[in-house]
N, C-alpha and C positions, 0 to 999 in steps of 0.2 A: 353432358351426359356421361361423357365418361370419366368425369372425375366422381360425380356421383358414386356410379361404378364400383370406383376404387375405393372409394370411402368403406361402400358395405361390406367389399370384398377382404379389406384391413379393418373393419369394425372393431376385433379384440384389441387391434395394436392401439387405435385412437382413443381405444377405453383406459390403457393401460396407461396413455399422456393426460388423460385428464384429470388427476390429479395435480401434477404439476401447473397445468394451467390454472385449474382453480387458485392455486397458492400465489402464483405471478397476480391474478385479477385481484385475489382478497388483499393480501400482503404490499402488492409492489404497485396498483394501480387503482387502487379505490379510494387509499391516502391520498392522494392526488388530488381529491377535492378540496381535502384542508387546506391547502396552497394559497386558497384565496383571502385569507385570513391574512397574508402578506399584505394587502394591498388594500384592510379594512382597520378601523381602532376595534380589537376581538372585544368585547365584554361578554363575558359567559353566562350574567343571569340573559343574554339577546340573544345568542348563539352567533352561530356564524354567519346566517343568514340574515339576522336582525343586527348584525353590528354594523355603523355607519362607514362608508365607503370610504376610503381617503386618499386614493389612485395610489401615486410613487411617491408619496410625503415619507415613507420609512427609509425608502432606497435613499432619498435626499438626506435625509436624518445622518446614515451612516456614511455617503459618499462625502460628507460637509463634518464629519465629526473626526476630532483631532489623533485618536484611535486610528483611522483606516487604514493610513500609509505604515504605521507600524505593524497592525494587524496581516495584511497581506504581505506587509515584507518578509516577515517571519513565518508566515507561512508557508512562503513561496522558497524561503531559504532554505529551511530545513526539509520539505519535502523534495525538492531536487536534489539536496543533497544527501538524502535517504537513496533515490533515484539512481544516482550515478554510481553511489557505492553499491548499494547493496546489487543492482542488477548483474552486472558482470561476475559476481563473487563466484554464487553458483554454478554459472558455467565452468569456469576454472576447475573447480570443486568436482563437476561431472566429469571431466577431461581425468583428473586425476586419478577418481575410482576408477573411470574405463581401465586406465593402462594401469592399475595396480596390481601386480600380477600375483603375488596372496590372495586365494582367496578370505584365508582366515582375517586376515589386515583387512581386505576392504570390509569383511562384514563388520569388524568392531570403528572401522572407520565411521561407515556408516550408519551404526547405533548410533553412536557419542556423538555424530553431528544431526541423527535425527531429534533425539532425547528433547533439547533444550526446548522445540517447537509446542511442547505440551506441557508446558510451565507457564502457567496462566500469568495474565499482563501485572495483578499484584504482586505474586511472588517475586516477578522479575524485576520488580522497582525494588523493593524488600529488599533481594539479594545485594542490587545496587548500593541499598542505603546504610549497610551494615558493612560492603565490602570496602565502602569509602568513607567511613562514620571516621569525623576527624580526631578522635582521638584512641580509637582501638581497630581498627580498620584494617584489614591484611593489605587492599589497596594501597591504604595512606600511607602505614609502614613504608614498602616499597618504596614509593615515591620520595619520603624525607630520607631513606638510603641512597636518591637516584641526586640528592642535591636541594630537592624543594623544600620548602622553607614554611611549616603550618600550612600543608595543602587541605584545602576544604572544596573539593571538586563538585559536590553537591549542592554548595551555595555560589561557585564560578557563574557567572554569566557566560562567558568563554568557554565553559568546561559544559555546559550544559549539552549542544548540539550535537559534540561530539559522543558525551555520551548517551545519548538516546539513539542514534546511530549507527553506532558500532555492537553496544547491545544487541539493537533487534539485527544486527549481521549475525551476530553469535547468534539470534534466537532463532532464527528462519532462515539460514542458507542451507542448511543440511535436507530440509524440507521441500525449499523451492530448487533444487538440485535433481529431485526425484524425476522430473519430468525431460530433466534433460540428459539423464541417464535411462532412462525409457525411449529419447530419441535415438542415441549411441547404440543402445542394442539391437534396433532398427537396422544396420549401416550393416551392408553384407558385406559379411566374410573374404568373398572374391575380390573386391576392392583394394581393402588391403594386402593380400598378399601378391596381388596385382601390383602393388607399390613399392613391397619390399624385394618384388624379383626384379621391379624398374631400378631399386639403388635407393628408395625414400626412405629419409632417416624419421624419427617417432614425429619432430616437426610439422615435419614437410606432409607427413599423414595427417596429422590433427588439421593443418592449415587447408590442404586438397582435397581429402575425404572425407573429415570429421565435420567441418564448418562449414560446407555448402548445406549440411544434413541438418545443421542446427537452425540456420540462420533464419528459416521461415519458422520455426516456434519462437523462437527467441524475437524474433519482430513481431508477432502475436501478441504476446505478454507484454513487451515494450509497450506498443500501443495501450492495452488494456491500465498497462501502468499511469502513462500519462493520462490516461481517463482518471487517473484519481489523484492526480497531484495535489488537488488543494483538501482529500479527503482522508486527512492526518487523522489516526485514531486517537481521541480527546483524553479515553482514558490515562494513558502511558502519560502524555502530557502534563497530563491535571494531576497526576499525583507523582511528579518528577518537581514539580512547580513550584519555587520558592518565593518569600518577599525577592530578597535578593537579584535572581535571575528570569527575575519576569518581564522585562525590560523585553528581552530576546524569546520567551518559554510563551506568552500569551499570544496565542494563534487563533484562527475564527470559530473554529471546533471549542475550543475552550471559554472564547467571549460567548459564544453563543449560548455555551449552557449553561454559563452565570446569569446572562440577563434575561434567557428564557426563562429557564426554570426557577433559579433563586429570585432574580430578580420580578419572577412574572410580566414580562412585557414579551407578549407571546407572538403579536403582532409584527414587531419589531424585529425578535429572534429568527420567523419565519421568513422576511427579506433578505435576513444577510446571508438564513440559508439557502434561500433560491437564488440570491446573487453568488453562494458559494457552487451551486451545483451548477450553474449557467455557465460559470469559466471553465468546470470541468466540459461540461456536454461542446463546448467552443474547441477546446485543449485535444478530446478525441477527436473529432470533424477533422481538425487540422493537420495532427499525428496520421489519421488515416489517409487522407488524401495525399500528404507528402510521400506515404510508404508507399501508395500505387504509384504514385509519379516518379519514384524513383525503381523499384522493383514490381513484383509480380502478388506479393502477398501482402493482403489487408484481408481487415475484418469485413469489408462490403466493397 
């Protein structure tokens, strides 16, 4: 009764969320039907419901296909190592503007590293593919100045990882920094000069004061992160992608929208991507439960 109550009593406010809901039901949870099309041969003049059942023959298809162990390796490689790099970057980045004591420095600081975040994922392969074009390349240059010998970094198998990598560090640390410079200004005042009348050098501030402030956002995001480990953006991928470096560059985001789409085996494509989103949904369970078990902050 007396949630009732409350309901009538916050009417306007539930009115003002039920857009959003409507958007999660339409957008996030009504697709959810299709799913079962994993677990059928689709034929689209039958629909979904008239196509013949065929349990986990897809799932077997792909755990039995010579693909897998490359597929998930490389996927698994380069998204961790997206992970470890790019995480920590930011904070570093945030610690910095904090104690920048310019203001004019930190604002142009942080343009110049917000800028790059709104440079759509084409232009930023584009800019790749012209800064390392192996024969007129401002890249390349450099690098036969630095000793290399016909560097062709965009056909590297080797050179691939890294550079998808370090790019999206250039394209999204200035971005993903905002919020941990939103926690810094958070962190009162008194503290710190609480620290600097104890004797505490800028250090020993960041380490004492600064980092106990961060480390429950920052395990937030972490977790939120490994929720998507194996949920590589296909685009950047697919058009980074050579004959050459595909060996290492073909990931399940990428198989999957050859043999979905081009290849139309819809059936097929939809297993690998509920077998892709089933390691994430495993991956956060697991990230969340280790964070309570060892601290105080998780997402549930």
């Amino acid at each position: 009764m007396k949630r009732v109550l409350s309901i009538r009593r916050n009417f306007v406010l539930y009115l003002f969320l039920l857009p959003m809901l409507l958007y999660v039901a339409v957008f996030n949870y009504a697709p959810l039907y299709g799913l079962q099309i994993a677990f059928k041969n689709f034929i689209a003049s039958e629909g979904i419901l008239g196509s013949p059942w065929v349990g986990f023959a897809h799932f077997e298809k792909f755990f039995s296909s010579p693909l897998f162990g490359s597929l998930l390796a490389n996927t698994l490689i380069l998204s961790l190592y997206q992970l470890v790099v790019s995480f920590p970057i930011p904070i570093l980045l945030a610690l910095v503007l904090h104690y920048t004591p310019g203001r004019k420095l930190k604002r142009i600081t942080q343009t110049a590293t917000y800028a790059p975040y709104f440079i759509s994922t084409v232009v930023l392969v584009g800019m790749l593919l012209v800064f390392f074009d192996p024969t007129s390349g401002v890249g390349t240059q450099l690098l036969r100045k630095l000793g290399m010998t016909n560097p062709q970094l965009t056909m590297d198998p080797e050179a691939f990882r890294h550079l998808y990598v370090w790019s999206g560090v250039w394209q999204s640390t200035g971005w993903a920094s905002v919020i941990y410079i939103a926690t810094l200004a958070g962190v009162s005042p008194e503290l710190h000069e609480a620290a600097i009348v104890d004797g505490a050098t800028k250090m020993q501030r960041i380490l004492h004061v600064d980092f106990p402030v961060i480390i429950p956002t920052a395990i937030i995001l972490l977790i939120l992160n490994c929720g998507n480990v194996m949920n590589l953006g296909f685009e950047k991928v697919y058009l980074m992608q050579t004959s050459p470096n595909l060996a290492v560059s073909e990931i399940i985001s990428t198989y999957v929208y050859k043999i979905g789409l081009q290849g139309q085996q819809y059936s097929y494509a939809s297993a690998i991507g509920l077998f892709n989103n089933a390691i994430n949904f495993v991956i956060l369970i697991a990230v969340n439960q280790a964070a309570r078990r060892l601290g105080e902050t998780s997402l549930w």
